[in-house]
C-alpha positions as CSV (number, residue, x, y, z in Angstrom):
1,X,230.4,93.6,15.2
2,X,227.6,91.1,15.9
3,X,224.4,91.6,15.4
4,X,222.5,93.1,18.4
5,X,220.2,89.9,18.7
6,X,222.8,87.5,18.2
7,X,224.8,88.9,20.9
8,X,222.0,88.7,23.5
9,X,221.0,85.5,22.2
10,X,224.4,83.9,23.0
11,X,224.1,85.2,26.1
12,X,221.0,83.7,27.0
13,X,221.8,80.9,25.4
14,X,225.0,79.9,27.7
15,X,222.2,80.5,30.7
16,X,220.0,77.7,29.3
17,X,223.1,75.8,28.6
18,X,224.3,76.3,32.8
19,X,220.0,75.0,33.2
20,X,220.6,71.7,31.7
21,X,219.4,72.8,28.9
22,X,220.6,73.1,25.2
23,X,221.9,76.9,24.4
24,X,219.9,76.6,20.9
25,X,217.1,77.1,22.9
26,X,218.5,80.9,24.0
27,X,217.1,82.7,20.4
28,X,215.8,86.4,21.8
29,X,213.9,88.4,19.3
30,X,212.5,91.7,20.0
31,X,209.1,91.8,22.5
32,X,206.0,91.4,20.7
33,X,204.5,93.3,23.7
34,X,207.0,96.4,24.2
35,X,205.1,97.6,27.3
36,X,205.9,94.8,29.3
37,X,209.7,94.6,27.9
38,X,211.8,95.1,25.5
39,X,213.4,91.4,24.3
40,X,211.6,88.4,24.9
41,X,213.0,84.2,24.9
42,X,210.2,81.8,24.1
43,X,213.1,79.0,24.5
44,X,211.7,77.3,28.3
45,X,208.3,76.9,26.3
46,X,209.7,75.0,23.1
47,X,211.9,73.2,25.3
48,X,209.4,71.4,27.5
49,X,208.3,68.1,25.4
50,X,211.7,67.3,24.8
51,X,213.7,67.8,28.3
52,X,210.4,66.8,30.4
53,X,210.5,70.0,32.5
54,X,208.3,72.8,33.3
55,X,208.8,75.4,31.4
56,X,208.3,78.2,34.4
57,X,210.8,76.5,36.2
58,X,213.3,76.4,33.6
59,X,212.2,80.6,32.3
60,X,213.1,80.7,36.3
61,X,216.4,79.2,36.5
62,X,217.4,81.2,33.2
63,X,216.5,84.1,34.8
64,X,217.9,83.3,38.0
65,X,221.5,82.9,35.8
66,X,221.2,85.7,33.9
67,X,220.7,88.0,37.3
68,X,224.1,89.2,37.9
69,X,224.7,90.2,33.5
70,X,225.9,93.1,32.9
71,X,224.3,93.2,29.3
72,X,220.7,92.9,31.3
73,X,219.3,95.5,33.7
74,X,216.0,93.4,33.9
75,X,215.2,89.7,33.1
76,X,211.9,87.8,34.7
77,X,209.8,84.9,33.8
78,X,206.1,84.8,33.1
79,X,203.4,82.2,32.9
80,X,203.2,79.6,31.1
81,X,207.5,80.5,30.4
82,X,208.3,83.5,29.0
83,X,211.6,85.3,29.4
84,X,211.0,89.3,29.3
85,X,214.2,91.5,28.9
86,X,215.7,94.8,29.1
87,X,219.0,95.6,28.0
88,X,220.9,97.5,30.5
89,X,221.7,101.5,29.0
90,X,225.6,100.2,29.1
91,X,225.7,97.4,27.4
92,X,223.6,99.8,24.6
93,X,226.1,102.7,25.0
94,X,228.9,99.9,24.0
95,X,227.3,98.9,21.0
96,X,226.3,102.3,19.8
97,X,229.7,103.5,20.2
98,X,231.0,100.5,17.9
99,X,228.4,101.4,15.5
100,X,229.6,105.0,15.9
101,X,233.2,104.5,15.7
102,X,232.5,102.4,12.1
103,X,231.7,105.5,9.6
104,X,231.7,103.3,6.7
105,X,229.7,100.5,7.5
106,X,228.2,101.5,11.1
107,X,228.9,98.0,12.5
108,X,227.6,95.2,9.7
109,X,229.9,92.7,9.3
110,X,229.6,91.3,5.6
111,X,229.2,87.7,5.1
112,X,231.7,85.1,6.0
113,X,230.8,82.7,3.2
114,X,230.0,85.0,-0.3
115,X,228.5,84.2,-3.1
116,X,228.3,85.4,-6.4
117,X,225.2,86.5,-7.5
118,X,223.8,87.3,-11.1
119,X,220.6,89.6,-11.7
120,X,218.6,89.7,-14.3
121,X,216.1,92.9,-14.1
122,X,214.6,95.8,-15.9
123,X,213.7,93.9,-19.2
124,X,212.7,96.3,-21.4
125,X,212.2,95.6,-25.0
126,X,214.0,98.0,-26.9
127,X,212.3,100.7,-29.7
128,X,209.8,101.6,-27.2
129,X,210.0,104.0,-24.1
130,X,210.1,102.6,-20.5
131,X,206.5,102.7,-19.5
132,X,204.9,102.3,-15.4
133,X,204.8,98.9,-16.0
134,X,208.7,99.0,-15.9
135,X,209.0,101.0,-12.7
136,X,208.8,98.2,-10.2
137,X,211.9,95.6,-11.9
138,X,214.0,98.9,-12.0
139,X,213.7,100.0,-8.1
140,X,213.4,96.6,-6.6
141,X,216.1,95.3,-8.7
142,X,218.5,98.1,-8.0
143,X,218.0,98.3,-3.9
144,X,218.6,94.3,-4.0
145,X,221.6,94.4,-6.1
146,X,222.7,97.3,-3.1
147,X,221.9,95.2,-0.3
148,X,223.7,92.3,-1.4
149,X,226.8,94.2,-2.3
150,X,226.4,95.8,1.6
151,X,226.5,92.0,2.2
152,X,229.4,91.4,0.7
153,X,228.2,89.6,-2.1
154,X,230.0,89.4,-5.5
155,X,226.9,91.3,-7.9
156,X,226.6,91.4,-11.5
157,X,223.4,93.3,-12.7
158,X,221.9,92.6,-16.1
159,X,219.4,94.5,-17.8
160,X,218.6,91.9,-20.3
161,X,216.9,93.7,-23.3
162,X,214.3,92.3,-25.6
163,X,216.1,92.9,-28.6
164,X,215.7,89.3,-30.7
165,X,211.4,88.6,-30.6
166,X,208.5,90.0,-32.5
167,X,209.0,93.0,-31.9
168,X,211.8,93.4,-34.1
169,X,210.1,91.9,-37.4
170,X,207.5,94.4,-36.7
171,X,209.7,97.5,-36.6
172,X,211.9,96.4,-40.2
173,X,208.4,95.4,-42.1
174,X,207.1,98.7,-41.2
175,X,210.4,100.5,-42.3
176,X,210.2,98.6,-45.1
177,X,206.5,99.7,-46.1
178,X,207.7,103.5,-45.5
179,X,211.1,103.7,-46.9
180,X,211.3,100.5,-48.7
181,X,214.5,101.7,-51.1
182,X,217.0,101.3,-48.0
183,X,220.2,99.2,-49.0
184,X,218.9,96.7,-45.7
185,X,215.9,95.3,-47.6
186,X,218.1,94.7,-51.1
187,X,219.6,91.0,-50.9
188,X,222.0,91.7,-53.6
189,X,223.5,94.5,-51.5
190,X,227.4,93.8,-50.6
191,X,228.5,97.1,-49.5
192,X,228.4,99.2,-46.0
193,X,225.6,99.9,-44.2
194,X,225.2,103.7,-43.5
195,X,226.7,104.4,-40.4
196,X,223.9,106.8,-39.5
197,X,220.3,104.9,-38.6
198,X,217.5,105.5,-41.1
199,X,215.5,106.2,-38.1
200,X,216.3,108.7,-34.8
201,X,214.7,107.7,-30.9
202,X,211.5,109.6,-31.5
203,X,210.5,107.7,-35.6
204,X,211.6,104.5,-33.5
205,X,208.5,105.3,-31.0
206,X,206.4,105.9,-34.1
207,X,207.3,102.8,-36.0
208,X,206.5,100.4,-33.3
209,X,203.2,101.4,-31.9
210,X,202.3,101.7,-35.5
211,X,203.6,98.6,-36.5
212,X,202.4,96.5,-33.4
213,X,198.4,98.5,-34.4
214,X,199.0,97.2,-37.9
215,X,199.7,93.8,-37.3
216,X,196.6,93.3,-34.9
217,X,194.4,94.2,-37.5
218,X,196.1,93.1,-40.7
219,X,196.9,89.5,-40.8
220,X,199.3,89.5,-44.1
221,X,201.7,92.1,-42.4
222,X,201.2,89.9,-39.4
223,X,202.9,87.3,-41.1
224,X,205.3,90.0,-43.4
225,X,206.3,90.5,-39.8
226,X,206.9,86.8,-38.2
227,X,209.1,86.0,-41.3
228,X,211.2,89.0,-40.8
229,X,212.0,88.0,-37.5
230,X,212.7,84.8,-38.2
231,X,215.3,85.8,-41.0
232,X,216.4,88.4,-38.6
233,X,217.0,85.3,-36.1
234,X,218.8,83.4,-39.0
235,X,221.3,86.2,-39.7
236,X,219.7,88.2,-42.5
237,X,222.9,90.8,-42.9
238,X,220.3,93.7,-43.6
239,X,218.2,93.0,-40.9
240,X,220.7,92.1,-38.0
241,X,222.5,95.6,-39.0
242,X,218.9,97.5,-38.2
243,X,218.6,95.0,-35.3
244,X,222.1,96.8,-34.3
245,X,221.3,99.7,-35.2
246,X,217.7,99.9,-33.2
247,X,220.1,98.7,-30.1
248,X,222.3,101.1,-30.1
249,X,220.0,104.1,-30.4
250,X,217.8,102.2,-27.9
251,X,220.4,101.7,-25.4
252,X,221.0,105.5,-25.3
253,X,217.7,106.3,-24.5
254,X,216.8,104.0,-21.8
255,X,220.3,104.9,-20.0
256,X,219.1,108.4,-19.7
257,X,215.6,107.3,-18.6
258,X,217.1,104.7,-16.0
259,X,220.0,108.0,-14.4
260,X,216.6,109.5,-13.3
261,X,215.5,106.5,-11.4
262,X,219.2,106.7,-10.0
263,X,219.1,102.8,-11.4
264,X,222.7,101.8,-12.8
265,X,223.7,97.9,-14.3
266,X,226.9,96.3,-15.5
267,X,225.7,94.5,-18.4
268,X,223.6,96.3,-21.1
269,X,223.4,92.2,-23.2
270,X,220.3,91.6,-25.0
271,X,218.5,88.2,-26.1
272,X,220.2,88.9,-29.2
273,X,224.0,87.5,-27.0
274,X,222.4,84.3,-26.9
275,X,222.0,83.5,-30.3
276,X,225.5,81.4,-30.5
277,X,224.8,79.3,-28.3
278,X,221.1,78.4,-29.6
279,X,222.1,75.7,-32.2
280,X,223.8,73.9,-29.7
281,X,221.6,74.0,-26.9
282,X,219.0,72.9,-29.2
283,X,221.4,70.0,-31.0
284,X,222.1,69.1,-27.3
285,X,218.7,68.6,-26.1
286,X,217.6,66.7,-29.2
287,X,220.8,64.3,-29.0
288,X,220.0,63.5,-25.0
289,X,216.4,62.7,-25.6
290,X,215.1,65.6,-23.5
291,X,213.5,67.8,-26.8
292,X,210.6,66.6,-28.3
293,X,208.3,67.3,-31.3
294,X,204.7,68.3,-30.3
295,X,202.7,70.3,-32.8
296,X,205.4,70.8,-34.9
297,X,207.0,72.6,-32.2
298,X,210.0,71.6,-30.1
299,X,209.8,71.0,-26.4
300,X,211.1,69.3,-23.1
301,X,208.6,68.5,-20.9
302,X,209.2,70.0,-17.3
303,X,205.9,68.8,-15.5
304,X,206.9,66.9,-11.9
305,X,205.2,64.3,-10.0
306,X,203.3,66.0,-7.0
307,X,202.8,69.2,-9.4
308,X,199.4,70.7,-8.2
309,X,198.5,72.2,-11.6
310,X,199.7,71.6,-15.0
311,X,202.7,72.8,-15.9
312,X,203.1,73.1,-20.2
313,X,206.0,71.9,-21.7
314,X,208.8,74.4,-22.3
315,X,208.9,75.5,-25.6
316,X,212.3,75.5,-27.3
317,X,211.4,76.4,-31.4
318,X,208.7,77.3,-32.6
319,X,206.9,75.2,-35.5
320,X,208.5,77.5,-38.4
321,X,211.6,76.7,-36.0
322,X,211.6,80.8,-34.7
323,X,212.8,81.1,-31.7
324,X,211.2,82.6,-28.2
325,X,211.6,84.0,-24.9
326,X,211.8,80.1,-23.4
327,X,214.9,79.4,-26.2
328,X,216.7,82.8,-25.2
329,X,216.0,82.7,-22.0
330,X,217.6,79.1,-21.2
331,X,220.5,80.2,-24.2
332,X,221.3,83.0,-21.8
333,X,221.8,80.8,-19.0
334,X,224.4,79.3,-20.8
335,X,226.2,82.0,-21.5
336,X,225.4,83.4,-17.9
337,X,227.0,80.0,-17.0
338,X,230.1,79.9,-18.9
339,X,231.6,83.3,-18.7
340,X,230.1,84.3,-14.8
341,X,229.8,81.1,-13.1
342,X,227.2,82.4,-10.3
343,X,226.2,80.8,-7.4
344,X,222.4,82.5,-8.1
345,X,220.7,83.8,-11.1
346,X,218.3,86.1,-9.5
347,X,215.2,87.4,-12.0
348,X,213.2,90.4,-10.6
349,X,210.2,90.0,-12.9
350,X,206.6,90.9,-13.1
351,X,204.4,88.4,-11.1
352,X,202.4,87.2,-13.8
353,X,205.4,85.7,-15.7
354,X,205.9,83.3,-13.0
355,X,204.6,79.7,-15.2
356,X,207.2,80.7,-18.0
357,X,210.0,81.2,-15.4
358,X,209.0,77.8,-13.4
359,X,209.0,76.5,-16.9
360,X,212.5,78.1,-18.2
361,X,214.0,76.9,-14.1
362,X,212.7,73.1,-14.5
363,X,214.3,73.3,-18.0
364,X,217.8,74.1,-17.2
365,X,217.8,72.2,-14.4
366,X,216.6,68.9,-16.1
367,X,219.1,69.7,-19.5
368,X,221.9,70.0,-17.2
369,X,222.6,73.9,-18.1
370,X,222.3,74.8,-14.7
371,X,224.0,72.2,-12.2
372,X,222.1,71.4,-9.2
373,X,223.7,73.3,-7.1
374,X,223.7,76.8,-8.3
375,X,220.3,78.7,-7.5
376,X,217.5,79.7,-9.6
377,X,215.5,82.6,-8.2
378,X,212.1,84.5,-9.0
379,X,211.5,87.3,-7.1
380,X,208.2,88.6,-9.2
381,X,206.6,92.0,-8.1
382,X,202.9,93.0,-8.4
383,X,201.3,96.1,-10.7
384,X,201.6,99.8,-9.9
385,X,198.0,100.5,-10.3
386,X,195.8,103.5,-10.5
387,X,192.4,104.8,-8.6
388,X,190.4,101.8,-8.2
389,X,193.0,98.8,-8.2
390,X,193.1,99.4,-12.5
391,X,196.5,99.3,-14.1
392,X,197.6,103.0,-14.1
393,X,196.9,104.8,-17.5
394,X,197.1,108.2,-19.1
395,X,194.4,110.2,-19.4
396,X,193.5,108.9,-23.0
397,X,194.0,105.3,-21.7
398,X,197.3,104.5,-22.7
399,X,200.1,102.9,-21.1
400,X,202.1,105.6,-18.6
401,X,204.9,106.6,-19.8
402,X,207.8,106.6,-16.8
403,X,209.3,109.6,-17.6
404,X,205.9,111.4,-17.6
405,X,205.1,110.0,-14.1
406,X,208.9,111.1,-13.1
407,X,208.1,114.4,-14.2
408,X,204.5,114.6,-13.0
409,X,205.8,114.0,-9.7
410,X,208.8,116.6,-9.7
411,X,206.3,119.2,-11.1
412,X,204.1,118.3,-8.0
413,X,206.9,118.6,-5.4
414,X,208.2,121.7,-7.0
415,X,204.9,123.7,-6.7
416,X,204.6,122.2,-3.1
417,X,208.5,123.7,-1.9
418,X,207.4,126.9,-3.8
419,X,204.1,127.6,-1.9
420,X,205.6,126.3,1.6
421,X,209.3,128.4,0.8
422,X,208.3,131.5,-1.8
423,X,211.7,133.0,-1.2
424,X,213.6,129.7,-2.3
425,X,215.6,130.5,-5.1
426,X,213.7,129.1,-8.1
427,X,216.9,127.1,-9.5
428,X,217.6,124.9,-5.9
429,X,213.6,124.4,-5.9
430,X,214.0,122.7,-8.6
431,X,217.1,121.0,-7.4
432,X,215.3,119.9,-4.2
433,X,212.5,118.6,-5.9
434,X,213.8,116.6,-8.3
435,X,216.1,114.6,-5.0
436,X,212.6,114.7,-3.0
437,X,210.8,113.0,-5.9
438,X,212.8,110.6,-6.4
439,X,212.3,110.0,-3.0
440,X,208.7,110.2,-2.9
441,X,208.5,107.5,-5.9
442,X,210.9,105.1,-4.8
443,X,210.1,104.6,-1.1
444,X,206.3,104.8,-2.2
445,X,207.0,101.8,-4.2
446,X,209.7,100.3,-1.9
447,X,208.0,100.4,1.3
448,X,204.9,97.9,-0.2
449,X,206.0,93.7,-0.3
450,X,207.5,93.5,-3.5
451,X,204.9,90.1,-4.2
452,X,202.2,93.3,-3.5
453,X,199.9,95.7,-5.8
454,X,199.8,99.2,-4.9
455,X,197.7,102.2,-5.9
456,X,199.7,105.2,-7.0
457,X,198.6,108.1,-5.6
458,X,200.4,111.5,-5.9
459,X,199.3,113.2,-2.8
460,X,200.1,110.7,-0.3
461,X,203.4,109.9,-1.9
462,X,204.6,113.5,-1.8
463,X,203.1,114.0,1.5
464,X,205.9,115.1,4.5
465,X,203.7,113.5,6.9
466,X,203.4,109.3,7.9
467,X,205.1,106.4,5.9
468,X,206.7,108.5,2.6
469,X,210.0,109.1,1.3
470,X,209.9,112.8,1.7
471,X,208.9,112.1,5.9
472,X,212.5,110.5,6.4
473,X,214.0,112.6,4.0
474,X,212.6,115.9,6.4
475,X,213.8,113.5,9.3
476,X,217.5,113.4,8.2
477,X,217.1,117.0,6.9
478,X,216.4,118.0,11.0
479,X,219.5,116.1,11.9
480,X,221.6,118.3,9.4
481,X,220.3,121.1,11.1
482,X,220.7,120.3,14.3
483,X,224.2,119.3,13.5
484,X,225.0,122.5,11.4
485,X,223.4,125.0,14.7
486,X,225.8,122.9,16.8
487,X,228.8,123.4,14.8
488,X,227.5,127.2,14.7
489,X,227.4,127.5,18.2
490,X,230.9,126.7,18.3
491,X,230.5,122.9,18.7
492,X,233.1,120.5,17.7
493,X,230.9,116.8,16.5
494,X,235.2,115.7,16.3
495,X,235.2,115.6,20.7
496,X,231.5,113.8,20.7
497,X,230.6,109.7,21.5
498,X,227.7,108.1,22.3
499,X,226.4,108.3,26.0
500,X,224.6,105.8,28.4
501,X,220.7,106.6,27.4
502,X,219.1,107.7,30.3
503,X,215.5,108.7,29.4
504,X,213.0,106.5,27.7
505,X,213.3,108.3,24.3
506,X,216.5,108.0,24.3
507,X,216.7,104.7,25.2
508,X,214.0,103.9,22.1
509,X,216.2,105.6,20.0
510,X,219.6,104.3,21.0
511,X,218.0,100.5,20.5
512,X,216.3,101.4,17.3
513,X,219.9,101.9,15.8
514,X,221.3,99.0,17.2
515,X,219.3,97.2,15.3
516,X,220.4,98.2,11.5
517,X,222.7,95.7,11.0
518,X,220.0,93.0,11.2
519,X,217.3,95.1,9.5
520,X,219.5,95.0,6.3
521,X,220.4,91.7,6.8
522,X,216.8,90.7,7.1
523,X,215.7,92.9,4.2
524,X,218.4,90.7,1.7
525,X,218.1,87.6,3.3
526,X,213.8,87.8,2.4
527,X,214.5,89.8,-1.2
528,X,212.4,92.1,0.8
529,X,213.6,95.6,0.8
530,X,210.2,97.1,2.3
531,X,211.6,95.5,5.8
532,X,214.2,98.4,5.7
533,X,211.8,101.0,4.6
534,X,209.4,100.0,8.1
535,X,212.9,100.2,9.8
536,X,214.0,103.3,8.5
537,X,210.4,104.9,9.3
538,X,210.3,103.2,12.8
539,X,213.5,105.1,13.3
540,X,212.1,108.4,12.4
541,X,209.6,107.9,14.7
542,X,212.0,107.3,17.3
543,X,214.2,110.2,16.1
544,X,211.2,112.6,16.2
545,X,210.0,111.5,19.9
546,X,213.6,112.2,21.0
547,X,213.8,115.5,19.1
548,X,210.2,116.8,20.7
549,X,211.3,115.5,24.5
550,X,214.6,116.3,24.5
551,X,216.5,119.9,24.9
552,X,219.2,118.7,22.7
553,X,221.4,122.1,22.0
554,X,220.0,124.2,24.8
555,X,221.1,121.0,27.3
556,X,223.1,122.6,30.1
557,X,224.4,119.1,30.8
558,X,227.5,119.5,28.3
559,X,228.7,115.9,28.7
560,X,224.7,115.0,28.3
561,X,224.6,117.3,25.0
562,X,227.5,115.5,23.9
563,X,226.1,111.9,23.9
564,X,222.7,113.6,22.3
565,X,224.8,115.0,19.3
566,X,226.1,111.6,18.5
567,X,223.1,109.9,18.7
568,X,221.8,112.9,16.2
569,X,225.4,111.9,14.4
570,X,224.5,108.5,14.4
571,X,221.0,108.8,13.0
572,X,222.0,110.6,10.2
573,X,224.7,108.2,9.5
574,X,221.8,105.1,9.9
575,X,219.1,106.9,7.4
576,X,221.5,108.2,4.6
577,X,223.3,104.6,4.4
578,X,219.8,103.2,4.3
579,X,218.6,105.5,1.9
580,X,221.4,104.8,0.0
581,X,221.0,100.9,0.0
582,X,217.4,102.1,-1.0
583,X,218.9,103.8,-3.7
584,X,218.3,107.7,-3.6
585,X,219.7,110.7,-1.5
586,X,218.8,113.3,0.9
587,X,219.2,117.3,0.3
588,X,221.0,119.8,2.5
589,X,217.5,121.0,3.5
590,X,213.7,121.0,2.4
């Protein structure tokens, strides 16, 4: 099916086309005043300068043309040459029952020309827990890579581990300091490793805050720790098997922590799988002029005439010749490149790493590692902050750990379903509050411009009432119910379709669902998936109106009751495949 819009637009369209005009001028969007009508045409205004007529003529002749549709039950013109609309109830019933008659995809047609797309998000390094900080790469990321697959785009999702920087000189020089009799640290050693790691998941997140402490305050393990991972870079066999080693244990962690945010990816690769292709890209850049020394360091410059502010060269090695997140960044690209062949690298980053990813993008471009044609993409997201705009911290100041704020927030909306339902058995409490959480957390973050701070704040995000995750998840919840008491009654939802709406909150409701396919569409097309959250919301509201005027099961109209059970049908169907793009769930009831 076609999108609503698109539909009416080619109808009005073919009107201004019959007027002398041309039909490009027909686009309809939905009223920006919705108690005068419901669609509006702005097309007779734009069209004036360049067909020298008045535009209240020509809003007059459209609407004159588009009297005797069958997809209108009202069209006028208003000064200075506005076209106001209603769609007439059958031409809605029509769509709705395509929408209805599609469980799978409720309409949305995918794309006719798809792409493949590869995304790069989450980023965490590895050896330390995912903190707050994480939070925002890991939802946005995942409801993107959803919607684009809805699409019908080709997706590849890569959670890109910091596995090959500082970090990982920090963690073997403080191993080495504590146990420094390990066969990793002994250059003469020629056997096998131990296959168990001299460290477990809970010594690794001792080692590195201890380590990373150390070195800010002692300048010779500083540098202990800088040549470590440079000979880590260079293939020291002791310290690329702990590099493995702190990977693998890593890796198993963070899978865990990223099932409770219901966040899956294809690739678990690390900066580590660009190393082979380093040498090269570095040989290459030196042999086509573009690398440079500056400072004893390596770089390509990537400032551009016109360029507002200055842009630093990109730096490619380091002056001891270590490489950095510029060298494995671009090396990835090449291996991104070579084996996937996308038509987009998409990076859901943190805002504030925007110059190195301008930087990294002008690089690739100017090297010829990325061809002209392929896309480059940053979609950067702002901070989860606390009370008062402030980064959000634990209580002793640190960094939030995310599986403390996941719990935090199930422990809330457990005691909350145990005071409002005493009686709930203790086990599905917890059940329910774990899916309503989830919820609660997602949508909270979801529903804000991704480009956008936000405060966190507990109460408002676990709140059943106004623009939260667990207010639609309640909505859908009534529509089970509703459904379930029908079937009870002796209901069958298999003999049901979608009626002709005839009362205003029907109506409201019946075009609020017509309008999903382009919702999602909009929300993928703008990286933007807080444009189906204010959908998804809107269509609550629209549900709940209908719900409070209308005697849905006690409707002695049985035809009527009917076409009210479908659209009860269809709204579930809407908000759990929305939900779903969004990337959590709804429970059987709340």
């Amino acid at each position: 099916m076609k999108e609503l819009l698109s539909i009416l637009s080619e109808e009005v369209g073919a009107a201004f086309q019959a007027a002398g005009i041309d039909r490009e001028y027909g686009d309809v969007t939905l009223s920006n005043r919705p108690e005068l009508c419901e669609y509006q045409c702005n097309g007779a205004l734009a069209s004036a300068k360049i067909f020298h007529k008045n535009p209240m003529e020509v809003a007059e002749t459209v609407a004159e043309k588009l009297s005797s549709s069958d997809t209108f039950e009202e069209v006028s013109a208003a000064k200075p040459g506005f076209l106001n609309m209603k769609a007439s109830p059958e031409f809605i019933r029509k769509y709705l029952s395509g929408m209805y008659g599609d469980t799978d995809r409720l309409g949305a047609e995918k794309t006719g020309h798809p792409e493949k797309l590869f995304m790069d998000y989450g980023g965490p390094n590895v050896a330390k827990p995912l903190h707050v900080g994480h939070l925002r790469s890991a939802v946005i990321g995942e409801a993107v890579k959803r919607l684009a697959r809805f699409e019908g785009d080709e997706v590849t999702a890569d959670v890109h581990l910091g596995d090959f920087g500082l970090q990982m000189g920090l963690i073997i020089t403080e191993l080495k300091e504590r146990k420094p009799d390990l066969p990793y640290f002994d250059d003469s050693f020629t056997g096998e490793y131990p296959a168990e790691a001299p460290f477990t998941i809970s010594e690794l997140e001792d080692i590195y805050p201890a380590a990373s402490a150390k070195s800010k305050e002692d300048e010779t393990f500083h540098e202990k720790a800088l040549a470590a991972t440079k000979e880590m870079q260079e293939g020291r066999r002791g310290y690329r098997e702990l590099q493995r080693q702190i990977m693998e244990i890593s890796v198993s962690d963070l899978k865990k922590n990223y099932a409770r945010l219901n966040v899956s990816f294809d690739l678990w690769k690390g900066e580590s799988d660009a190393e082979p292709y380093i040498p090269g890209m570095v040989e290459d850049m030196k042999a086509k002029g573009f690398a440079h020394e500056s400072n004893g360091a390596l770089v390509v410059d990537v400032e551009e005439e016109g360029d507002k502010k200055t842009i630093p060269p990109c730096m490619i090695l380091k002056s001891d010749g270590a490489a950095l997140y510029d060298t494995t960044d671009l090396a990835t690209l090449i291996w991104r490149m070579k084996d996937y062949d996308p038509d987009e690298v998409l990076y859901v980053v943190d805002s504030r790493q925007e110059l190195h990813f301008i930087q990294c993008f002008r690089c690739a471009k100017k090297t010829g590692i990325v061809p002209e044609n392929k896309k480059l993409t940053f979609l950067g997201f702002g901070t989860v902050n606390g009370e008062g705009g402030k980064p959000l911290k634990t209580r002793d100041g640190g960094v939030m750990r995310l599986e403390y704020l996941i719990s935090d927030i199930e422990d809330a909306m457990f005691e909350k379903i145990r005071e409002s339902s005493p009686d709930m058995d203790e086990a599905e409490a917890h059940d329910i509050a774990k899916t309503v959480s989830l919820a609660a957390l997602k949508y909270g973050d979801l529903k804000n411009q991704p480009s956008k701070d936000y405060i966190f704040d507990m109460n408002k995000f676990i709140s059943s009432e106004g623009d939260t995750g667990p207010y639609i998840l309640y909505t859908i919840v009534r529509t089970k119910s509703i459904l379930r008491k029908f079937a009870e009654a002796g209901g069958d939802i298999a003999n049901v379709m979608p009626a002709t709406p005839s009362g205003a909150s029907d109506k409201a409701l019946a075009e609020r669902l017509c309008l999903f396919q382009s919702e999602v569409k909009s929300a993928y097309e703008n990286l933007s998936p807080n444009i189906l959250c204010a959908y998804i919301y809107a269509l609550c509201n629209d549900f709940n109106h209908f719900y409070h005027d209308t005697k849905i099961l006690s409707c002695p109209d049985e035809e009527k009751k009917k076409g009210y059970i479908a659209d009860v049908i269809l709204t579930r169907r809407v908000l759990e495949k929305s939900i779903d793009l969004l990337g959590f769930e709804a429970p059987e009831r709340m």
